[in-house]
FIVODREN-273303 format. One line per field, with one value per residue (C-alpha): residue number from 1; residue in one letter; x, y, z. Coordinates in Angstrom, 3 decimals. Each point is the difference from the previous one (the first is absolute). Layout:
! FIVODREN-273303
resi <- NUM;...
resn <- A;...
c1 <- X;...
c2 <- Y;...
c3 <- Z;...
***
This chain:
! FIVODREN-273303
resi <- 1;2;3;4;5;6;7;8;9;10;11;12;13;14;15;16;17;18;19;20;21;22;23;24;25;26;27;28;29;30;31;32;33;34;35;36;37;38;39;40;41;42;43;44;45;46;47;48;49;50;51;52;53;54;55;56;57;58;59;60;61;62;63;64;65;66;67;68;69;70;71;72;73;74;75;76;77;78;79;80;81;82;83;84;85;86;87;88;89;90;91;92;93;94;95;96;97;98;99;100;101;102;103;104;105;106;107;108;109;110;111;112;113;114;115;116;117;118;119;120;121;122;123;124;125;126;127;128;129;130;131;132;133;134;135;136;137;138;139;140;141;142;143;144;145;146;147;148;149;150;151;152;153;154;155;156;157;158;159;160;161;162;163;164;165;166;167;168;169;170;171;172;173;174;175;176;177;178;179;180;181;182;183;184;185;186;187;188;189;190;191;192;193;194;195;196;197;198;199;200;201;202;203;204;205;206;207;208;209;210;211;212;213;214;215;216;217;218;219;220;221;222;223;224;225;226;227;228;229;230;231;232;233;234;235;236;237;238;239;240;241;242;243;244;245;246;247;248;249;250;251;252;253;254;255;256;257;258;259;260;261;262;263;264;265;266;267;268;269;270;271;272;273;274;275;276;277;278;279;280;281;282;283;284;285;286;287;288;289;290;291;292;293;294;295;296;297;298;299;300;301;302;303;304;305;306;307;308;309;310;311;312;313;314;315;316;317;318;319;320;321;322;323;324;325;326;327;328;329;330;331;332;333;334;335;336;337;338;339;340;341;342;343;344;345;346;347;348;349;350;351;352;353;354;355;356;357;358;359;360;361;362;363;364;365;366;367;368;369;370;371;372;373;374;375;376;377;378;379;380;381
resn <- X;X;X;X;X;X;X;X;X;X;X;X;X;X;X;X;X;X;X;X;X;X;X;X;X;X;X;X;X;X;X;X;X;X;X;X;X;X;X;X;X;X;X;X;X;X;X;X;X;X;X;X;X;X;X;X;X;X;X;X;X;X;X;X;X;X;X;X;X;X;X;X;X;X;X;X;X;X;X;X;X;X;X;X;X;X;X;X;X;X;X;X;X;X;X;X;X;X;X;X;X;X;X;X;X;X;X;X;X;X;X;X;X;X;X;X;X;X;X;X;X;X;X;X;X;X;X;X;X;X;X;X;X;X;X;X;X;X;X;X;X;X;X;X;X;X;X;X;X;X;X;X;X;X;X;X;X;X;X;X;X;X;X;X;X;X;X;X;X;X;X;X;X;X;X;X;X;X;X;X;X;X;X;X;X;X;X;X;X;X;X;X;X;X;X;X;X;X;X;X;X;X;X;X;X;X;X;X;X;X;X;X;X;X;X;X;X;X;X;X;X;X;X;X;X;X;X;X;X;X;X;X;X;X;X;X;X;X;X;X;X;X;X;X;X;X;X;X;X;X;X;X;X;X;X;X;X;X;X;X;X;X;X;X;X;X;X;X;X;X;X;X;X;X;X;X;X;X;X;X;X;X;X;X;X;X;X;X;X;X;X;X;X;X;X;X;X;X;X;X;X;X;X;X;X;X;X;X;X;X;X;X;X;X;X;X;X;X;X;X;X;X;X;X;X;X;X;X;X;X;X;X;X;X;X;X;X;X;X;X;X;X;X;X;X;X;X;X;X;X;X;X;X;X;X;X;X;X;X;X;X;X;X;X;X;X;X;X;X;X;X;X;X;X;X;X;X;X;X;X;X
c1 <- 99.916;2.335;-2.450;-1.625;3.628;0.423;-3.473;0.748;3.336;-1.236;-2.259;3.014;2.368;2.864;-0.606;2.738;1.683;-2.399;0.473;-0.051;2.426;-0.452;1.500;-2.953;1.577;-2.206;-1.969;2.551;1.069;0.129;3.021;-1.494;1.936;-2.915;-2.901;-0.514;0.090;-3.047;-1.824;0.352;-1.000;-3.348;-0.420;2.018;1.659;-1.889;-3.678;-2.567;0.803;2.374;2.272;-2.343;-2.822;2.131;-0.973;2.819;-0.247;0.618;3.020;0.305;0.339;2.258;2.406;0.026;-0.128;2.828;1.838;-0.342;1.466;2.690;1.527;-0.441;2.213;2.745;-0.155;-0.041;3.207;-3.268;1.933;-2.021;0.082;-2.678;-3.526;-1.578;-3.869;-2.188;-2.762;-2.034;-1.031;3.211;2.823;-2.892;-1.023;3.045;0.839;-3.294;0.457;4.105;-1.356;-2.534;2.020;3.169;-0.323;1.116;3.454;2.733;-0.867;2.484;-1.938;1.291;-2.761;-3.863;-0.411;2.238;-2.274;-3.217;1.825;0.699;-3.279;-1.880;2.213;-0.634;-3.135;0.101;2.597;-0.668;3.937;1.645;0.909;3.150;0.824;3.345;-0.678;2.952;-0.171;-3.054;-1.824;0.072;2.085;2.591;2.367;0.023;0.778;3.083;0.839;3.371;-2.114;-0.988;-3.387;-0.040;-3.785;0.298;2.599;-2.204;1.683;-3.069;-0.061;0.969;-3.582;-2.006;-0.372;1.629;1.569;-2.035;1.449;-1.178;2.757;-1.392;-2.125;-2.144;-1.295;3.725;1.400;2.974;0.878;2.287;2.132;2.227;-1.699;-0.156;2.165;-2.603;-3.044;-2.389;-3.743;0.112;-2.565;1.455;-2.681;1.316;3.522;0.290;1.358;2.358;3.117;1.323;-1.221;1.851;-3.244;2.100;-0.911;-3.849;-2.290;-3.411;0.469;-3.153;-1.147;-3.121;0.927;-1.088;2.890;3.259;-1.607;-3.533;-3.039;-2.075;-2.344;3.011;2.527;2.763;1.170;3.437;0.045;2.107;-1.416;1.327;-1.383;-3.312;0.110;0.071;-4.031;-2.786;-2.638;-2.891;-0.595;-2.213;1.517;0.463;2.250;2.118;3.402;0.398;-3.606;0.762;3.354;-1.697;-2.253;2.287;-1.224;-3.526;-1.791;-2.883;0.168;2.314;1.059;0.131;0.312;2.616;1.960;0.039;1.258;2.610;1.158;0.325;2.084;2.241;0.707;0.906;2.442;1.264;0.857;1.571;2.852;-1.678;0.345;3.880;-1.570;-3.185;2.818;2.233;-2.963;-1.602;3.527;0.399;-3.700;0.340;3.553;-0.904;-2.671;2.029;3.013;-2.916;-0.985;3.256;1.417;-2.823;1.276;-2.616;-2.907;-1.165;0.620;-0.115;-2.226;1.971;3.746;2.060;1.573;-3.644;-1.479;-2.307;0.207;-3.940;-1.250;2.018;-1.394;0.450;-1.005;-0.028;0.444;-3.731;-3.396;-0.645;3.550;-1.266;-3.488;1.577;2.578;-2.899;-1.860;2.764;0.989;-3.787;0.046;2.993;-1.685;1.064;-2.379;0.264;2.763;-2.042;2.097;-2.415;-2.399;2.165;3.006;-1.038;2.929;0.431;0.860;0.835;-0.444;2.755;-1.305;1.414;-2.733;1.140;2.623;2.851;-1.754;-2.776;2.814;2.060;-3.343;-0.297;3.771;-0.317;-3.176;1.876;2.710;-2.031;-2.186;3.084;1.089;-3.643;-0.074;-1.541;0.428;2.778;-2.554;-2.068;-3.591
c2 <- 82.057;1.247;1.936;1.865;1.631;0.638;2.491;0.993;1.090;1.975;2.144;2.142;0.313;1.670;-3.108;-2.305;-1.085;-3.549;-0.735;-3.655;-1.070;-0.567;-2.525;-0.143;-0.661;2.641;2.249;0.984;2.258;4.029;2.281;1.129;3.524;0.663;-0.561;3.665;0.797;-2.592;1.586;3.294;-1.941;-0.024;3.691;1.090;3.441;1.417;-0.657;-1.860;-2.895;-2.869;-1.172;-2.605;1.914;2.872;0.112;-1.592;2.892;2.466;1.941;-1.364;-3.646;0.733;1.107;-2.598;-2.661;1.765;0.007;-3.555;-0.943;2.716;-1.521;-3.813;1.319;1.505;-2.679;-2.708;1.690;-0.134;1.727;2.107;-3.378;-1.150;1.150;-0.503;-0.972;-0.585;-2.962;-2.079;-3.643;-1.359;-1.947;-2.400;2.196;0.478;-3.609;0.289;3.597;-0.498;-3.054;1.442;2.885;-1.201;-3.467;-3.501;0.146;-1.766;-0.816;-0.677;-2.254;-0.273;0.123;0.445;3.250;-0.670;-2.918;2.308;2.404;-2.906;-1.016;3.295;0.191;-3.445;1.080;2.398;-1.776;-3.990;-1.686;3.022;1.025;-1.418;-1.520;-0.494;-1.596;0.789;-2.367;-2.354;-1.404;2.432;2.580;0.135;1.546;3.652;0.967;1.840;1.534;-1.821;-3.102;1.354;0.164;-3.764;-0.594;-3.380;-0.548;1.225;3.576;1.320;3.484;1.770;-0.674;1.585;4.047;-0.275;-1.801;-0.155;-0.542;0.078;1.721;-1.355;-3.314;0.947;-3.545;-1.997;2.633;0.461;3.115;0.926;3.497;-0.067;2.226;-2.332;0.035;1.514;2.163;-1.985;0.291;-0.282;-0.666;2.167;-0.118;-1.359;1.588;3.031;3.001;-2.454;0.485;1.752;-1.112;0.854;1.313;-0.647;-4.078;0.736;0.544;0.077;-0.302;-0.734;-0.125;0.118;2.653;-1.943;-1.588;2.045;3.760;0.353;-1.755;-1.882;1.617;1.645;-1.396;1.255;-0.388;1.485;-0.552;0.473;2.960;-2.197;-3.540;2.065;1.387;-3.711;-1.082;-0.996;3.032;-2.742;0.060;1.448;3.120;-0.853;-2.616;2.023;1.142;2.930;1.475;0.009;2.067;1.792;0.886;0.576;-2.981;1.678;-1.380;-0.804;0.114;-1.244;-1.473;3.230;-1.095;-2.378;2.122;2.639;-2.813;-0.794;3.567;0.061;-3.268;1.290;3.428;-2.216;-2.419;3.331;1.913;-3.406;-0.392;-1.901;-2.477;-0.507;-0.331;-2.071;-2.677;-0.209;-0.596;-3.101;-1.648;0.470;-0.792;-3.354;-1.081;0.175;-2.524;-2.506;0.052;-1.130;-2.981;-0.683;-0.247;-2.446;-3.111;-0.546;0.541;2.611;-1.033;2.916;-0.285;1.723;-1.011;1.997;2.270;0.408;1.447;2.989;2.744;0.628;-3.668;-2.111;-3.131;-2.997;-3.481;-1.322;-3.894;-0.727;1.340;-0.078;2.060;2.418;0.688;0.486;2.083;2.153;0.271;1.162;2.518;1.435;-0.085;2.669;2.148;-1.335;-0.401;-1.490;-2.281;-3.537;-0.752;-0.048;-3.035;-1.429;-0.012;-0.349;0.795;3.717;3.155;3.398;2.858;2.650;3.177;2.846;1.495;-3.198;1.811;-2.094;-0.402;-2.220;-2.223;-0.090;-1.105;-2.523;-1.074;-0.704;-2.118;-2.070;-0.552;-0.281;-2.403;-1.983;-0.239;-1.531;-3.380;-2.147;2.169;-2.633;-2.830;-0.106;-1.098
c3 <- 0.656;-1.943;-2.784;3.440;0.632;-3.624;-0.146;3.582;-0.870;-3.494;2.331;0.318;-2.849;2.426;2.154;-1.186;3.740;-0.523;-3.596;-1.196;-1.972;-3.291;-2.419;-2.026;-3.646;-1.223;0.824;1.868;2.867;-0.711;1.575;3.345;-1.111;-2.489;2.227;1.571;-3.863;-0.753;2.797;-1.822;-3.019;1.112;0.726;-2.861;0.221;2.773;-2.306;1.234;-3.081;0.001;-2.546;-0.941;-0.452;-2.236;-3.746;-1.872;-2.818;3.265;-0.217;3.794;-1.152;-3.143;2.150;2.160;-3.297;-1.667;3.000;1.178;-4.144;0.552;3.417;-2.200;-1.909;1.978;2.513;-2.655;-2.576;-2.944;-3.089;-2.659;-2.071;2.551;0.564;2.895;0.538;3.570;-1.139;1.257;0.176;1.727;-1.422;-1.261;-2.232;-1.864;-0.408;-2.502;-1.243;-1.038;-2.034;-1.387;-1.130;-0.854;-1.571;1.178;2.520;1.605;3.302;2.696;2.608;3.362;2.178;0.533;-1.038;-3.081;-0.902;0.327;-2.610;-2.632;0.424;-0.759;-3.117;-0.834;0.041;-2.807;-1.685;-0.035;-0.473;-1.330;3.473;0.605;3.925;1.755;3.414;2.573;3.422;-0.685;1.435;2.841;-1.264;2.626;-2.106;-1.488;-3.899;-1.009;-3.061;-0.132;-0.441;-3.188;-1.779;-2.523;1.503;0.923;-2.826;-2.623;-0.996;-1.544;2.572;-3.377;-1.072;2.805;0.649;3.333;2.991;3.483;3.118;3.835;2.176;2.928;0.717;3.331;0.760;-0.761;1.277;-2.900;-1.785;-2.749;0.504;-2.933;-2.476;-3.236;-3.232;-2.626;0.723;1.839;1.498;3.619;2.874;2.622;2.323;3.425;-0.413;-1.834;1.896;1.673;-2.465;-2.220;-4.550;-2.834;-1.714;-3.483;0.289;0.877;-2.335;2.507;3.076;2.730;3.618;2.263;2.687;2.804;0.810;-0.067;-1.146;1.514;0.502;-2.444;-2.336;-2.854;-2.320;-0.576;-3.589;-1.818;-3.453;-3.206;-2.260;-2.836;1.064;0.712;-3.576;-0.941;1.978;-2.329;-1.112;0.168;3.322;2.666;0.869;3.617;-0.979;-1.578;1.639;-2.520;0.599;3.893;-0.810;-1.686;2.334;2.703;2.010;-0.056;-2.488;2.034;3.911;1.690;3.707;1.350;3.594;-0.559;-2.365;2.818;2.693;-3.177;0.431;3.984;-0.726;-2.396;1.528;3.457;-1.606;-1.845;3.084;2.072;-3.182;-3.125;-1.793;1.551;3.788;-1.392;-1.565;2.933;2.423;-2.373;0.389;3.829;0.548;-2.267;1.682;3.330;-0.734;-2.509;2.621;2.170;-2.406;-1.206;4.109;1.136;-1.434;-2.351;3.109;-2.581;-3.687;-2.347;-2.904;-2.572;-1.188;1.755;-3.437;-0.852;3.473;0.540;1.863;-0.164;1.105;2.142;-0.143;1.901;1.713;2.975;0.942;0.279;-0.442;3.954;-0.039;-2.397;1.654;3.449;-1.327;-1.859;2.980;2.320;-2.515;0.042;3.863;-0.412;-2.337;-3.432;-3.065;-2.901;0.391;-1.585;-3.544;-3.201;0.506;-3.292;1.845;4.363;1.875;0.750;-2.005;1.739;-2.456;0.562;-2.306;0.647;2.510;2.247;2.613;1.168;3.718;-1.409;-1.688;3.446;1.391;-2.180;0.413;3.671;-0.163;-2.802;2.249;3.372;-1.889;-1.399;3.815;1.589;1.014;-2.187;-3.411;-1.270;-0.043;-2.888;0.585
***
């Protein structure tokens, strides 16, 4: 079984030769590079402590928390303009706490998680959210700020504190890279650190880590000192982005564990190039899959349109059902997890992060076209 190798395999952190491969759309694989560094972890400088058993108000911990927001903001261009806070509670919990904070907003809607968003506003805010659906009803196509903002053809974005968008839709499998036309509120969570933001048209910006920075557990969030200055006083102080800054991310105790493996992340992507090499391997990973798709003849039918395609989530279908399952199964034969599309979709959706090397995407590439090849595949059950 394939959970047996997992555990067997974690019994030895420098043990890597038998990894599975993982296309798991989140949590999602780590850099092998960092994991002599989470063995450390747990014996922390030389002590008999680990990381995750350090006192956050340590002076051992500080400097690993201050270090881990320092190399977010190198790595990520974050001006002065832009503070930057480590929180909790996932992307889920912002959808509520920008609401809640902010007052009603636009919301751009071009995908599940996008939906989830309008609807935690909607929440707070009954009909004075305002909606603008791009690519129902199954959101095939991406949103891009050339399109412009009308809502549906009712202009009334003037009225709300702020525009949200979701750069990148992990279940469709579309994603919008052009940075928008006005300051916007952005779920970043399953592509950030993947190319390069003019930090000028953002006013918050958020992601769960577990996808293209670390594993699950921290938020990353980069927000504008002057949209923060703008958050309701009436609220629990948790909830409030300005306390947190305040605070230096420490108002009470955080993920120190994960904010450690954050760190480790960072300072490998760092020392391999940045951002620059992070960008250019997203776009060869993604190609060498959609020339795939887009040389099968339609054997493989890509979800997305092709101008609105991710480089995270490839997603795609197969013929028939039976075609799909035996597909699946052959995949997991060879060592590859995660590979079933979102039970919304079916099909299949490989998620290419950036802890996914190239070798796991060739693998992938030759059972496509092996598969493609096998009698029988062209007949659909």
């Amino acid at each position: 079984m394939i959970s047996e190798k997992i555990f067997v395999r974690l019994g030895n952190l420098y043990d890597v030769s038998g990894r599975v491969i993982n296309f798991s759309a989140g949590p999602s694989a780590l850099p092998v590079e960092i994991f002599p560094a989470l063995e450390r972890g747990i014996r922390y400088a030389d002590a008999e402590i680990g990381v995750m058993e350090l006192s956050h108000r340590s002076p051992e911990y500080e400097a690993i928390h201050a270090d881990a927001r320092e190399r977010l903001r190198r790595l990520l261009a974050v001006p002065e303009s832009h503070e930057i806070l480590l929180m909790q509670g996932g992307a889920t919990q912002q959808f509520g706490q920008i609401a809640m904070q902010f007052g009603p907003g636009a919301y751009v809607v071009n995908g599940s998680w996008g939906e989830k968003a309008y609807e935690a506003a909607r929440a707070w805010h009954g009909d004075r959210v305002r909606r603008r659906t791009v690519g129902a009803p199954d959101y095939r196509e991406s949103w891009s700020p050339s399109d412009g903002d009308d809502f549906g053809g009712d202009d009334r974005s003037g009225q709300c504190a702020y525009r949200h968008m979701t750069t990148n839709e992990t279940i469709q499998g579309v994603q919008t890279r052009e940075d928008p036309d006005r300051p916007a509120v952005a779920d970043m969570s399953s592509d950030i650190l993947t190319r390069r933001l003019d930090w000028s048209r953002y006013r918050l910006a958020y992601a769960g880590a577990q996808k293209n920075l670390g594993p699950s557990g921290v938020t990353v969030v980069v927000i504008e000192r002057e949209f923060m200055a703008d958050e309701r006083a009436d609220v629990p102080e948790y909830f409030r982005y300005g306390a947190h800054a305040k605070a230096g991310s420490l108002l009470n105790t955080p993920p120190t564990w994960s904010i450690f493996v954050l760190r480790e992340v960072l300072r490998h992507w760092e020392s391999v190039g940045g951002i620059a090499h992070l960008e250019a391997q997203a776009v060869a990973r993604s190609e060498r899959l959609y020339g795939i798709i887009d040389a099968s003849e339609g054997f493989f039918e890509g979800h997305a349109r092709p101008w609105a395609r991710s480089r995270m989530n490839v997603t795609f279908r197969l013929p028939s059902p039976e075609l799909t399952r035996a597909f699946l199964t052959g995949a997991e034969a060879q060592g590859m997890v995660g590979l079933a599309g979102h039970r919304s979709v079916g099909g299949v959706r490989a998620s290419l992060y950036n802890a996914c090397p190239m070798e796991w995407v060739e693998a992938l590439g030759e059972w496509m076209t092996e598969f493609v090849r096998r009698p029988g595949s062209r007949v659909t059950a």
